[in-house]
Backbone atoms as SQL, in Angstrom:
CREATE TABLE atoms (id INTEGER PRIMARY KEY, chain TEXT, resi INTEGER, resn TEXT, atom TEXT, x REAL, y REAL, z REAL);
INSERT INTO atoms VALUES
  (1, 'A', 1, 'UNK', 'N', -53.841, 8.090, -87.909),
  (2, 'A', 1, 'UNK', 'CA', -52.656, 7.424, -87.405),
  (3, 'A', 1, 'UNK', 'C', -51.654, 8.504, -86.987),
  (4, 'A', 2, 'UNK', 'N', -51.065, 8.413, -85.968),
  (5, 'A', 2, 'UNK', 'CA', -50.007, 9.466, -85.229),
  (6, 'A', 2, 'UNK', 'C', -48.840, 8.932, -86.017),
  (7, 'A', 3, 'UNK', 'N', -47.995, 10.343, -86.083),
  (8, 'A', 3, 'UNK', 'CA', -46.521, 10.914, -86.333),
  (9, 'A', 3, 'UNK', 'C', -46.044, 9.285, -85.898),
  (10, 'A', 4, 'UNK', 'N', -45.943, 8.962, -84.633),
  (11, 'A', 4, 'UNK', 'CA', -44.766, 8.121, -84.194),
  (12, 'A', 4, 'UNK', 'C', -45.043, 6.565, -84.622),
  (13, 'A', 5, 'UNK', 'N', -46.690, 6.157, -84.752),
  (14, 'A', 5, 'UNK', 'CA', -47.135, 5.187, -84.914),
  (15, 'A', 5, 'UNK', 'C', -46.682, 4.764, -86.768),
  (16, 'A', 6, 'UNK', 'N', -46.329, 6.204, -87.525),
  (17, 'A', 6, 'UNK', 'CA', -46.254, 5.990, -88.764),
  (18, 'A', 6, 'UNK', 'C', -44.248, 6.286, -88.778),
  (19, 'A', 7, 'UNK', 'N', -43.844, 6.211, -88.108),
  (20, 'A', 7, 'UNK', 'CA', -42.506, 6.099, -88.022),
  (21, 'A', 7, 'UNK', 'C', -42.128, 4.513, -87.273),
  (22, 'A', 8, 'UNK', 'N', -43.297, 4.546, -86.000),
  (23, 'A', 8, 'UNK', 'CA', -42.561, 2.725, -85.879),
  (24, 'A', 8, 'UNK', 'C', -42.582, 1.936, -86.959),
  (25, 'A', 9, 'UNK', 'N', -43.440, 2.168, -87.955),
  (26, 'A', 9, 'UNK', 'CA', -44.163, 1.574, -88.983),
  (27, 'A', 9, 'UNK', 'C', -43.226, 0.942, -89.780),
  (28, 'A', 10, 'UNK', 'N', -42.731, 2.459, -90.228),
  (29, 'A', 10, 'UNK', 'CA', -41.494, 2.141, -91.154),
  (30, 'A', 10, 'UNK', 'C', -40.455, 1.949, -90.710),
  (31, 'A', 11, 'UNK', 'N', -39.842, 1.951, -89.214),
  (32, 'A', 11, 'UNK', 'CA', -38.515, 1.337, -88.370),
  (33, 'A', 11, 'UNK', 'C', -39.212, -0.312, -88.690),
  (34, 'A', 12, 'UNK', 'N', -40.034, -0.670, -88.574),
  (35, 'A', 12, 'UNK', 'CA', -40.317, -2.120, -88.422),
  (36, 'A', 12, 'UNK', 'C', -40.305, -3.018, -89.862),
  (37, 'A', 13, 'UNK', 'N', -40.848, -1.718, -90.149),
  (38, 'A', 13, 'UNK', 'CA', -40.691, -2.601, -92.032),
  (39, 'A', 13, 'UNK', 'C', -38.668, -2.545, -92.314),
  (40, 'A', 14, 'UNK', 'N', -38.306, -1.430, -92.076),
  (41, 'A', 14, 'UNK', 'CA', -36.673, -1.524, -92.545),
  (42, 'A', 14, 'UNK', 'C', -35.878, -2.873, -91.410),
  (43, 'A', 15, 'UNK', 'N', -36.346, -2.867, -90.793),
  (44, 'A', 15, 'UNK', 'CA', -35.647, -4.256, -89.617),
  (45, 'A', 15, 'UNK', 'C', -36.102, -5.415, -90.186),
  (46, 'A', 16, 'UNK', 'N', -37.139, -5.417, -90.349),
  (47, 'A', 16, 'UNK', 'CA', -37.960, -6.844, -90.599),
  (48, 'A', 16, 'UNK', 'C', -36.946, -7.140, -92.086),
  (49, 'A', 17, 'UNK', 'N', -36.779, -6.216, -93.519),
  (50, 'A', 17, 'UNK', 'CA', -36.581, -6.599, -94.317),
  (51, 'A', 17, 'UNK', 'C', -35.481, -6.650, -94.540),
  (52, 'A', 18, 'UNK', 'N', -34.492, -5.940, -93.633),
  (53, 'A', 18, 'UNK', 'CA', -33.227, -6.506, -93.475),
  (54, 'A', 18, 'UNK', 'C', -33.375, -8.060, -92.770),
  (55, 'A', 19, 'UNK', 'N', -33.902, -8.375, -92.049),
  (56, 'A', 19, 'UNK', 'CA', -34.062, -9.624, -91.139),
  (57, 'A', 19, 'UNK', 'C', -34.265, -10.748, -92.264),
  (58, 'A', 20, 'UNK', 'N', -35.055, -10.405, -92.702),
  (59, 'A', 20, 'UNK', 'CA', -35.627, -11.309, -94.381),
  (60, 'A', 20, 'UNK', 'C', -34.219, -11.552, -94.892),
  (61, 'A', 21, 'UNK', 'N', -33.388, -10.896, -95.049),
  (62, 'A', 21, 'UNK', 'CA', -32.321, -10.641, -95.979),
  (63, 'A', 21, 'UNK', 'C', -31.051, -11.056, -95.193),
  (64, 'A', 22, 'UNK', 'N', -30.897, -11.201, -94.016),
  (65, 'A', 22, 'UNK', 'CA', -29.445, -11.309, -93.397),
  (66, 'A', 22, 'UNK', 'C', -29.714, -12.730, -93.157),
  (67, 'A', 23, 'UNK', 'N', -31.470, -13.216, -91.950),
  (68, 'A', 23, 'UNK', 'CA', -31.306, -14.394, -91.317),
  (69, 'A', 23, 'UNK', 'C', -32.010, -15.326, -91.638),
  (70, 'A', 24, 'UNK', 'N', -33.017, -14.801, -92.817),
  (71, 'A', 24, 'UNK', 'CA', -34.459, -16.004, -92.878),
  (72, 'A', 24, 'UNK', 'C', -33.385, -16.714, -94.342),
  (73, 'A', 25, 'UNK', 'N', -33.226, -17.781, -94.279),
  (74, 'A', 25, 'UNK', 'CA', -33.403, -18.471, -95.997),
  (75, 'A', 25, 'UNK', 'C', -34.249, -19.343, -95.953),
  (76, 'A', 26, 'UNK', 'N', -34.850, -18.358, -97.105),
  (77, 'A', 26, 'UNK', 'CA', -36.035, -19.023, -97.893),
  (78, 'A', 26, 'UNK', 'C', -34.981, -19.734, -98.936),
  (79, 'A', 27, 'UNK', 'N', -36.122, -20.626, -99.845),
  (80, 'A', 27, 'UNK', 'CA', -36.178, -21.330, -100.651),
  (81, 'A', 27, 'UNK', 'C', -35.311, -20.731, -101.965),
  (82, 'A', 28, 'UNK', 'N', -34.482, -21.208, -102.709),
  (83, 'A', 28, 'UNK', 'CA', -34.606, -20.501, -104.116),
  (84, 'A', 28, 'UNK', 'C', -34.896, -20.484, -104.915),
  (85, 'A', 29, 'UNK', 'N', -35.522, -19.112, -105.374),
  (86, 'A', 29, 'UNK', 'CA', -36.656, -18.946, -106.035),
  (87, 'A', 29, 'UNK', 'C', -37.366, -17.899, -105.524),
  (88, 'A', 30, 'UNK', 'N', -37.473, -17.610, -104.303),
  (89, 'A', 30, 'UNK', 'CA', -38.608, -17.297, -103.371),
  (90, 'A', 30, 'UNK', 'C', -38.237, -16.279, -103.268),
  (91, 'A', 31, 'UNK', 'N', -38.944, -14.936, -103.396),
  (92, 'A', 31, 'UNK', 'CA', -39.341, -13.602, -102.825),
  (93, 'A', 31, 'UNK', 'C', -40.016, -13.039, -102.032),
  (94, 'A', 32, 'UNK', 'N', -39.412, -12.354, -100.379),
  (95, 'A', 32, 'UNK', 'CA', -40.246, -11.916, -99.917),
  (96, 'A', 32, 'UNK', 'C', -40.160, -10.985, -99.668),
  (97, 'A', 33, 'UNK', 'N', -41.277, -9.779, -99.743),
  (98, 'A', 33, 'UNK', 'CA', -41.123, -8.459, -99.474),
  (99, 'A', 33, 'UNK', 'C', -41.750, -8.147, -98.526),
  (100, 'A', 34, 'UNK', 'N', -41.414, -6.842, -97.532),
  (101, 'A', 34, 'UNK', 'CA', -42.654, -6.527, -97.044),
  (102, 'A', 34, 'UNK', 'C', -43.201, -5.532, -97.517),
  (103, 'A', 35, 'UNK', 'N', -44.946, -5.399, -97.666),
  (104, 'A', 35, 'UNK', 'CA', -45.329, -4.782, -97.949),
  (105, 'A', 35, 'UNK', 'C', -45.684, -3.104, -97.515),
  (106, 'A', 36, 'UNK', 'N', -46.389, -3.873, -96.127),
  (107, 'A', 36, 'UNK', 'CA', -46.618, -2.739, -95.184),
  (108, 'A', 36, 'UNK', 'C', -46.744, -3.247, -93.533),
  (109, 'A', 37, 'UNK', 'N', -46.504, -2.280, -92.972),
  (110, 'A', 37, 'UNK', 'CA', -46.575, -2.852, -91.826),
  (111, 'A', 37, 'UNK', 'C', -47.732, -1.679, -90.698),
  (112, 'A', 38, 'UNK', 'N', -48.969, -2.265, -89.748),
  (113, 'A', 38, 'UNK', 'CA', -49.930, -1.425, -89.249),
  (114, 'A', 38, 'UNK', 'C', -49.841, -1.817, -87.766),
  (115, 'A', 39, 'UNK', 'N', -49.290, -1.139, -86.843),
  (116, 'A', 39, 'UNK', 'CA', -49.363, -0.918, -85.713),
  (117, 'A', 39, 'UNK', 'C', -49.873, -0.646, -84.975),
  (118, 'A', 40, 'UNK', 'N', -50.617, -1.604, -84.024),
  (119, 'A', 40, 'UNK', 'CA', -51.851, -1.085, -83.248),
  (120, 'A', 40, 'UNK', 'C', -51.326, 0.649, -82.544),
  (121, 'A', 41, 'UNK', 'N', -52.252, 1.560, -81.914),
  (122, 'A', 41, 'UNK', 'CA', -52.391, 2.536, -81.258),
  (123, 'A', 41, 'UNK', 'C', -51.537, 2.129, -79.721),
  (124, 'A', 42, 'UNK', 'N', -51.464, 1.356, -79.253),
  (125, 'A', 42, 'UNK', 'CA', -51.116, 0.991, -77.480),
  (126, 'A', 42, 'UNK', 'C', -49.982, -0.146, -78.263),
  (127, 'A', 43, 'UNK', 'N', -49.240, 0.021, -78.855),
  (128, 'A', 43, 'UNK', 'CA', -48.149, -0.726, -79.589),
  (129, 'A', 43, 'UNK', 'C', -48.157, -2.347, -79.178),
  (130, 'A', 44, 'UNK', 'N', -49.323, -2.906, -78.721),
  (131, 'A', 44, 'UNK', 'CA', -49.496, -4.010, -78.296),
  (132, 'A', 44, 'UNK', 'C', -48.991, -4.844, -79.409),
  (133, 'A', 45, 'UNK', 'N', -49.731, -5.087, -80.482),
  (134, 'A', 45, 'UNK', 'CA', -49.514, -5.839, -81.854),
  (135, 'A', 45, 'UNK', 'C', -48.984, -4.898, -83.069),
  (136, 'A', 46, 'UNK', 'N', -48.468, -5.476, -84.057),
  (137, 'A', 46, 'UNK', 'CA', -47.868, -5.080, -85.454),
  (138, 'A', 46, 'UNK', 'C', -48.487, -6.426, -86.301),
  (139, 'A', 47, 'UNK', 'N', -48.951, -5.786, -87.103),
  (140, 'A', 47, 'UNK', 'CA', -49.427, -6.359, -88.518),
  (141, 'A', 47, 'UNK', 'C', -48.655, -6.339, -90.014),
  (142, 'A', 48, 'UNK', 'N', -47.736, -7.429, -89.855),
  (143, 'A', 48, 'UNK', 'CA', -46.655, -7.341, -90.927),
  (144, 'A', 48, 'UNK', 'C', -47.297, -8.332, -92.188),
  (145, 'A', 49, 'UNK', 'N', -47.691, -7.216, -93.442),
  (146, 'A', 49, 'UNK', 'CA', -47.626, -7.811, -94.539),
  (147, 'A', 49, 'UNK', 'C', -46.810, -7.936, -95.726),
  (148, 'A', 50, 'UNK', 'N', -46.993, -9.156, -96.167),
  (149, 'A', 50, 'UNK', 'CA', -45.560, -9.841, -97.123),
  (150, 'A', 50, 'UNK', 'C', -46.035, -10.284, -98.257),
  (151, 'A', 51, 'UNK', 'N', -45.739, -9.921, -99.085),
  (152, 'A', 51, 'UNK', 'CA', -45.850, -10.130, -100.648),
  (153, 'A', 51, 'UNK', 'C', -44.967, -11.466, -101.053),
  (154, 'A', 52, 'UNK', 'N', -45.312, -12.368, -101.450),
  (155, 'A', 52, 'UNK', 'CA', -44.360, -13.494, -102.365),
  (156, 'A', 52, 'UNK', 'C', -44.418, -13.620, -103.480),
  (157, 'A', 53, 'UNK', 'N', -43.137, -14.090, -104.197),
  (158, 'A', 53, 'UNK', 'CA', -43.088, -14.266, -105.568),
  (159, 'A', 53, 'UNK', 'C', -42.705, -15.592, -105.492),
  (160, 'A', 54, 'UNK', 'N', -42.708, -16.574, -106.273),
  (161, 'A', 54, 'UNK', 'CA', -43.787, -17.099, -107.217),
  (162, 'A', 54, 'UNK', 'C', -44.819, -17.279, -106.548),
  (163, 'A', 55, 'UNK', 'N', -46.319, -16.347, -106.503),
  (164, 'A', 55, 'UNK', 'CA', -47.595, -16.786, -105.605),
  (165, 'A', 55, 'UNK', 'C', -47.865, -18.031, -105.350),
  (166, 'A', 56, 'UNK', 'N', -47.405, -19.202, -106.231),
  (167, 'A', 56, 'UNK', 'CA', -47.712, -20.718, -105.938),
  (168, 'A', 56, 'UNK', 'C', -46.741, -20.491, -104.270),
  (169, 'A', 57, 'UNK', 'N', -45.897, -20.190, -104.063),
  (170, 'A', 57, 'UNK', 'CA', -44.588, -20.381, -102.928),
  (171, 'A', 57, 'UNK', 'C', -45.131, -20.045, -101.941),
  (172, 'A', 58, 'UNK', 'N', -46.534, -18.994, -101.723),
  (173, 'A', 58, 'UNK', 'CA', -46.796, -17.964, -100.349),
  (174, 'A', 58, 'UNK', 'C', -46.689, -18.641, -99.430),
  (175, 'A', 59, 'UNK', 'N', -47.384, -20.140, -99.565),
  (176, 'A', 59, 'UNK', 'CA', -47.794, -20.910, -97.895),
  (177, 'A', 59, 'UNK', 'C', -46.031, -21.103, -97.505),
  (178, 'A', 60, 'UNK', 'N', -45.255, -21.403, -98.103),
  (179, 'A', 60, 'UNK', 'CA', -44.443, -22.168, -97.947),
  (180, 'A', 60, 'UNK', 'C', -43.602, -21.347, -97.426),
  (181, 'A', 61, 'UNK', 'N', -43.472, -20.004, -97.809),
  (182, 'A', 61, 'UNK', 'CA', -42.581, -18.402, -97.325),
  (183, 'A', 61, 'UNK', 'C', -43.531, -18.064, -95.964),
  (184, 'A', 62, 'UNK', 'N', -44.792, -18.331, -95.676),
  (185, 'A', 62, 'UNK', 'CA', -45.455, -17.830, -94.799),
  (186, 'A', 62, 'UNK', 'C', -45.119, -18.769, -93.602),
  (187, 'A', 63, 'UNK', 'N', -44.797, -20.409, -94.101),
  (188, 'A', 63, 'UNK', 'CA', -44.383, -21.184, -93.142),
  (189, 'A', 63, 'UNK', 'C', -43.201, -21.132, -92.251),
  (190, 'A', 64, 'UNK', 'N', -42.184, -20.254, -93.482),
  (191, 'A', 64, 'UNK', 'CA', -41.115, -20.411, -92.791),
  (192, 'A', 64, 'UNK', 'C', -41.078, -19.379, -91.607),
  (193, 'A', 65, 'UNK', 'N', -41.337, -17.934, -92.701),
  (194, 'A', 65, 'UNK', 'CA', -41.385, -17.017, -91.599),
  (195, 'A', 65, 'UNK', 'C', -41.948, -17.268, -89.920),
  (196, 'A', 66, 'UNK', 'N', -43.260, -17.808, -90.102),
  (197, 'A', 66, 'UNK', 'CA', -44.093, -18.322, -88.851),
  (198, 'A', 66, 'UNK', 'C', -42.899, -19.038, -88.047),
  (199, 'A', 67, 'UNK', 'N', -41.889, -19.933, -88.519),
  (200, 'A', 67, 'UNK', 'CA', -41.542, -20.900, -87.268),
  (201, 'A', 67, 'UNK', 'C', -39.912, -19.984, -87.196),
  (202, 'A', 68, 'UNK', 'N', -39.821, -19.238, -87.740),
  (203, 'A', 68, 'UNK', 'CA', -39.181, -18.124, -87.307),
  (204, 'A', 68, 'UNK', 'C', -39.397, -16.892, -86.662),
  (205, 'A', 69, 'UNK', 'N', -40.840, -16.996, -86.118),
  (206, 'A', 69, 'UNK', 'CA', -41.068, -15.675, -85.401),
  (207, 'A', 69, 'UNK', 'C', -40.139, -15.095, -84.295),
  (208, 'A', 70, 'UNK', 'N', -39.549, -16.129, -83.460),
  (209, 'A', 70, 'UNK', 'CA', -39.100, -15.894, -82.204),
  (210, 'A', 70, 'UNK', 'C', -37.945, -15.223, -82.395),
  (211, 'A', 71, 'UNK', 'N', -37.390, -15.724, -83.105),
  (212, 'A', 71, 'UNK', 'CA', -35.947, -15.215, -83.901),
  (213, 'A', 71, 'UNK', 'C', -35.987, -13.802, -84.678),
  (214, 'A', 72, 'UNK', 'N', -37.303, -13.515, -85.037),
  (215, 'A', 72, 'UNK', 'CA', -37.185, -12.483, -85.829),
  (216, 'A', 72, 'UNK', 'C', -37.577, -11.213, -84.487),
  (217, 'A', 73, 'UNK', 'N', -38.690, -11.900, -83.563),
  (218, 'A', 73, 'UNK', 'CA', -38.934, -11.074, -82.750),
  (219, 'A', 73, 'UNK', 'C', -37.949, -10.600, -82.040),
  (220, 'A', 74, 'UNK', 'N', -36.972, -11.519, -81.335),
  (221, 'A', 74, 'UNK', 'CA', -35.649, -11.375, -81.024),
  (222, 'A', 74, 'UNK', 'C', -34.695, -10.203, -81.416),
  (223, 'A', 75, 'UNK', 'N', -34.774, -10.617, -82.731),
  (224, 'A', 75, 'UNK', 'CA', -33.469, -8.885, -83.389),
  (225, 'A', 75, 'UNK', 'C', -34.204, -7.936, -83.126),
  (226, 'A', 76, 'UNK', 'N', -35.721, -7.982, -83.713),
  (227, 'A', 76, 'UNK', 'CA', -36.600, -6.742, -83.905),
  (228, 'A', 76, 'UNK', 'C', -36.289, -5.996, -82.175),
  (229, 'A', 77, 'UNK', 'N', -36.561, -6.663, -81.158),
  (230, 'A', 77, 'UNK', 'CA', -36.605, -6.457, -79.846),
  (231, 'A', 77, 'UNK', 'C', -34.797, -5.475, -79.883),
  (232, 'A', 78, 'UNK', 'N', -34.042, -6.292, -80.303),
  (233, 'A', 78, 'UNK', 'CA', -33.012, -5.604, -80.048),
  (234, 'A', 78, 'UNK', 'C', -32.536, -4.737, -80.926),
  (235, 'A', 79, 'UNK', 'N', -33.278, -4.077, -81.798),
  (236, 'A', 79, 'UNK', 'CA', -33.261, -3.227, -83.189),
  (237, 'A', 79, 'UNK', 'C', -33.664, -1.985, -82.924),
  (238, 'A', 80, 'UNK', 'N', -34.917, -2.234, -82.453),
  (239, 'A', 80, 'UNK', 'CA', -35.929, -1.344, -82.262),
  (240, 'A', 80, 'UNK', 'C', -36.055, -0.571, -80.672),
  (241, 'A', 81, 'UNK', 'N', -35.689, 0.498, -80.411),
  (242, 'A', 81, 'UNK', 'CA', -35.217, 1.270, -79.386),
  (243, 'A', 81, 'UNK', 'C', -36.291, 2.137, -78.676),
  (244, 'A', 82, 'UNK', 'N', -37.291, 0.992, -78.005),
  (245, 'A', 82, 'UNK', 'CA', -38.784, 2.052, -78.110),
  (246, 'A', 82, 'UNK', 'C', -39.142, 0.935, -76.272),
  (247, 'A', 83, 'UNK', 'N', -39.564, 1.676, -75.971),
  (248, 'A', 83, 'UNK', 'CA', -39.813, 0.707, -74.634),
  (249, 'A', 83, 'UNK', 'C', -40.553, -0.405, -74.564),
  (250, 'A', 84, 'UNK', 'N', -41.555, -0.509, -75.527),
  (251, 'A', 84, 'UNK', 'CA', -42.323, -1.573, -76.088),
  (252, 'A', 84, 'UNK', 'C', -42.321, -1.947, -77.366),
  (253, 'A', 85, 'UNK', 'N', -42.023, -2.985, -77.107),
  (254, 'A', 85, 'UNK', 'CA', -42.035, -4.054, -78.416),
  (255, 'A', 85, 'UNK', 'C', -43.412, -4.340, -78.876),
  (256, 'A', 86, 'UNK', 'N', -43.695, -4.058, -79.871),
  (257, 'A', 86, 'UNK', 'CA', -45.567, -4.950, -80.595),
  (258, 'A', 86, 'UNK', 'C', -44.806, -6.473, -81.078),
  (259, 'A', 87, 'UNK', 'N', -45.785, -6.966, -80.415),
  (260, 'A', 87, 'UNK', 'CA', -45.640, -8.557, -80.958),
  (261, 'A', 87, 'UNK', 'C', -45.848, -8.482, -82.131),
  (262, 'A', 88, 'UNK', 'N', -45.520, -9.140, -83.391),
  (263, 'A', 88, 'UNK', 'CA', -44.961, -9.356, -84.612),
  (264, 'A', 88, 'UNK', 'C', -46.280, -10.678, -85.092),
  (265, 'A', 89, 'UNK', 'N', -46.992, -10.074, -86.241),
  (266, 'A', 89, 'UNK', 'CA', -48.376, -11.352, -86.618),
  (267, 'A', 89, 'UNK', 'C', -47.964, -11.119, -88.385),
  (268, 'A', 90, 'UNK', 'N', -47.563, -12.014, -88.919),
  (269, 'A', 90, 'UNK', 'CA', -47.410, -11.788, -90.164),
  (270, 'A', 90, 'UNK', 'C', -48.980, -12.197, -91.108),
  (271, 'A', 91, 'UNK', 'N', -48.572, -12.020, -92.063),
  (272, 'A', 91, 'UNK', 'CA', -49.907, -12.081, -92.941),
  (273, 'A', 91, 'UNK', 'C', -49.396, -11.724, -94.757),
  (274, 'A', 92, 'UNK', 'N', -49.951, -12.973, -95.523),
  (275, 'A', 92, 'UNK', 'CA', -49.953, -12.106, -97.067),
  (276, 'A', 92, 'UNK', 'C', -50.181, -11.367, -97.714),
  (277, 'A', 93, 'UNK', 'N', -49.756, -10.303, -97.926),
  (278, 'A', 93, 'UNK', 'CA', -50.827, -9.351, -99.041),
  (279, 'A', 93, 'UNK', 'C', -51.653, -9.815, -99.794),
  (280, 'A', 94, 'UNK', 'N', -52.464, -9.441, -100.064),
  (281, 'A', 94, 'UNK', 'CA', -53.146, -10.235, -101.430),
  (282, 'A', 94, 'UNK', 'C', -53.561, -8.988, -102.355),
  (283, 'A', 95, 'UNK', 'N', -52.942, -7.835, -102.150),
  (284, 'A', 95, 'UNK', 'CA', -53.570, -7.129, -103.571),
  (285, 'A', 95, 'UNK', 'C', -52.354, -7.410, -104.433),
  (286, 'A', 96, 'UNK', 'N', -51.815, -8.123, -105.042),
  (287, 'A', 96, 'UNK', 'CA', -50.875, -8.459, -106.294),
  (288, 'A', 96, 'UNK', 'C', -52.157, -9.618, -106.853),
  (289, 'A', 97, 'UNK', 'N', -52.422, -9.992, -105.507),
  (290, 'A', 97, 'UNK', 'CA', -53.534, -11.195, -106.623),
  (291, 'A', 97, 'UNK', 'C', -54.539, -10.831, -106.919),
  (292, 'A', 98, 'UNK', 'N', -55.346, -9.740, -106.294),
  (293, 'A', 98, 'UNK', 'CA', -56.695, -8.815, -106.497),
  (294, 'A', 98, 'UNK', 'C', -56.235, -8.061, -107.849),
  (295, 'A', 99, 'UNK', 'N', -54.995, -7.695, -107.840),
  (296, 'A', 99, 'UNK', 'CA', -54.884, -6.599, -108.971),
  (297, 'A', 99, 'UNK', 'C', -54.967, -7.592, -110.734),
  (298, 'A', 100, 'UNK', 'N', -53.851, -8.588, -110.264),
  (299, 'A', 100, 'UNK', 'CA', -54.368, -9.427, -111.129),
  (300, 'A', 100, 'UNK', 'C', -55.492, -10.308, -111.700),
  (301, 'A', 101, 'UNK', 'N', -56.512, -10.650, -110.360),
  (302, 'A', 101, 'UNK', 'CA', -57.935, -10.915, -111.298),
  (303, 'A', 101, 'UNK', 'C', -58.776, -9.588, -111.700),
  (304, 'A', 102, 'UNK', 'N', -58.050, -8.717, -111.358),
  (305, 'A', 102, 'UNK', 'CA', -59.097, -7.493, -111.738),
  (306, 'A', 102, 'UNK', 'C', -58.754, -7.225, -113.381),
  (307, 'A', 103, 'UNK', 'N', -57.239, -7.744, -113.905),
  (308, 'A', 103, 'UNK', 'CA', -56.446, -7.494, -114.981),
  (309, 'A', 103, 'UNK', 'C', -57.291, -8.542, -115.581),
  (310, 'A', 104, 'UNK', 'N', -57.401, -9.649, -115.091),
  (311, 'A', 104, 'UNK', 'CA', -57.836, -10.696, -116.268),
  (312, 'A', 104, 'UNK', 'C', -59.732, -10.097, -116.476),
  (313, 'A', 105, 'UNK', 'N', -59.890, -9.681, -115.637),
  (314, 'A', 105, 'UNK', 'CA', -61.629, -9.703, -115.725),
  (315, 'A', 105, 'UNK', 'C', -61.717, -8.170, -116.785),
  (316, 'A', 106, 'UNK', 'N', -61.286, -7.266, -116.283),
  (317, 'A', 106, 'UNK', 'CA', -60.706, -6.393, -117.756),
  (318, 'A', 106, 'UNK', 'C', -60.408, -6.600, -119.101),
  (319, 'A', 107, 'UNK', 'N', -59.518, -7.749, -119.294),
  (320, 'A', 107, 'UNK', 'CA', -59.231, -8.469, -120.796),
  (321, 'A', 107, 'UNK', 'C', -60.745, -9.261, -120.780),
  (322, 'A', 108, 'UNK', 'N', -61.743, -9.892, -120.439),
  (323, 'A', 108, 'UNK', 'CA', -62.409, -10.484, -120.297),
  (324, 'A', 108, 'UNK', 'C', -63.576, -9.679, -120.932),
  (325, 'A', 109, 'UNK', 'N', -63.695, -8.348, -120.119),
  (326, 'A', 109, 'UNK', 'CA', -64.807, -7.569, -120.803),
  (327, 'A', 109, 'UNK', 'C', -64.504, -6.760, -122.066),
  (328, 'A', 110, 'UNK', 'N', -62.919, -6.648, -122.389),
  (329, 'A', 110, 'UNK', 'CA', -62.602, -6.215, -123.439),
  (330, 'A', 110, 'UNK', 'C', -62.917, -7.446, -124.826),
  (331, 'A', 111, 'UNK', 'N', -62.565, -8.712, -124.786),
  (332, 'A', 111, 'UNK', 'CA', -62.587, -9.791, -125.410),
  (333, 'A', 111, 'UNK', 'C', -64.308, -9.908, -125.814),
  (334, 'A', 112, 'UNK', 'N', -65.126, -10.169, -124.692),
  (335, 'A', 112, 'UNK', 'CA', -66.738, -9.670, -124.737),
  (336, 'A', 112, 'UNK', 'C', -67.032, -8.662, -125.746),
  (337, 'A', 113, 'UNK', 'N', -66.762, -7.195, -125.555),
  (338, 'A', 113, 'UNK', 'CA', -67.058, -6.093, -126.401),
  (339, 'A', 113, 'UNK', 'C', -66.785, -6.556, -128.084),
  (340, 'A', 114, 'UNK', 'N', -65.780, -7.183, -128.009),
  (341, 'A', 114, 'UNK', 'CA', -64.984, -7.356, -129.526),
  (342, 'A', 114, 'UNK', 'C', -66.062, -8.324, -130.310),
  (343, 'A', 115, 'UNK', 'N', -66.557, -8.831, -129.323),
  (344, 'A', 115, 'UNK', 'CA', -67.464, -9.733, -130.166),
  (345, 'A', 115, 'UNK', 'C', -69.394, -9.167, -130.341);
């Protein structure tokens, strides 16, 4: 990954999560972070991933964001000082939930051994 591709990266994650924070309201209760963000090579697309808290909430944080794309694409467009804009595709993380069945399957083989 190039110097600049790993600097839009993180211009897009600091916009986006201010954006989260100034214009999206979510639910309360609801946490969204971003995780990371992967930028195609020809800045065509951006791959924005988002972590939620309470995991029961994701669809519902993923919904909102979605019918807020235009709006978010909008600031990002006027944020971001690069001649091309990457269209904006959100998506959940899921290693908080990988890490956690990996935690329970761990207590699992520990609980096993004991016996």
């Amino acid at each position: 990954m190039s110097k600049r591709i790993e600097q839009i990266n993180a211009l897009l994650q600091q916009i986006i999560a201010e954006i989260f924070i100034e214009n999206i309201e979510f639910e309360p209760g609801i946490l969204a972070t971003i995780t990371r963000v992967d930028t195609a090579a020809d800045l065509g697309h951006a791959k924005i991933f988002v972590s939620v808290l309470p995991l029961a909430k994701k669809k519902e944080a993923l919904d909102k964001i979605r019918k807020s794309i235009f709006e978010i694409q909008k600031i990002v467009f006027s944020k971001l000082k690069i001649a091309h804009v990457p269209r904006l595709h959100f998506f959940t993380d899921e290693t908080e939930e990988e890490a956690q069945r990996i935690e329970e399957l761990l207590d699992q083989i520990k609980e096993e051994d004991k016996v």
